[in-house]
N, C-alpha and C positions, 0 to 999 in steps of 0.2 A: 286168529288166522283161520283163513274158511278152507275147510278141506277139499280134497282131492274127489270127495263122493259124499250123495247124500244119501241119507236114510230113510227109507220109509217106513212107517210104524206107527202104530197105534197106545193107546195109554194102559192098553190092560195085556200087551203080549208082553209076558216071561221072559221070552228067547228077545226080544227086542231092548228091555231092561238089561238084562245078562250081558250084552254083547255093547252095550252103550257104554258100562259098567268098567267093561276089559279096553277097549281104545278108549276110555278118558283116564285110567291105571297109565296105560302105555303114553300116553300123551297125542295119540292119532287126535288130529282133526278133522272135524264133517259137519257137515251141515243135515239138520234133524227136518223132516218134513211128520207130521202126524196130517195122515191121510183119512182123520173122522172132523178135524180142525179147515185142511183145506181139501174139500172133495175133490177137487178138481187134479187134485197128483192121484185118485186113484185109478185110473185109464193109465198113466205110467207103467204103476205096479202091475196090473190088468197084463198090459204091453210084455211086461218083463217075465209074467208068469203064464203066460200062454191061457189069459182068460180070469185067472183067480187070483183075490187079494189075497195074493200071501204075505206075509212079514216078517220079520225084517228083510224088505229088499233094498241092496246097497245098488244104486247106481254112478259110475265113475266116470272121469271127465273124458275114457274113449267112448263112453256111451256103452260098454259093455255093463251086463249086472251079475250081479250074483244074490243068492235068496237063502235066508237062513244061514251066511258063510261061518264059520269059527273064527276064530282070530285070524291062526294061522294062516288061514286063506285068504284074507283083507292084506294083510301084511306081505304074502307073498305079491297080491296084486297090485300093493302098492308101489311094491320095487320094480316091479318089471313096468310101471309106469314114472319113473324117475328117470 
């Protein structure tokens, strides 16, 4: 099942492993982009962070994102997008 938001990340960030880690625990679904694999999603991330490849940026099917979220905060956005 392809999720509600993809991921962007790269293969060597912590917080990107961490957080992959806790929504496949939970069973959340997303779709994974690595942005050193397809350069061309990093102008998304760019977009979403005002300039810098930050990561982990989740972006969701309103088109909102969020950068570095916790669980918590995926999970709350999930529901208000249900």
């Amino acid at each position: 099942m392809a999720g509600s938001f993809t991921m962007y990340s790269t293969p060597w960030c912590g917080y990107c492993h961490r957080l992959k880690s806790q929504l496949d625990r939970e069973g959340i679904g997303f779709d994974m982009v690595d942005i050193e694999q397809q350069p061309e999603a990093v102008s998304i991330v760019e977009e979403a962070n005002n300039g810098n490849q930050t990561v982990p940026t989740l972006v969701y099917s309103d088109g909102t994102s969020q950068t570095n979220p916790s669980l918590a905060q995926v999970k709350e956005k999930l529901a208000s997008l249900a």
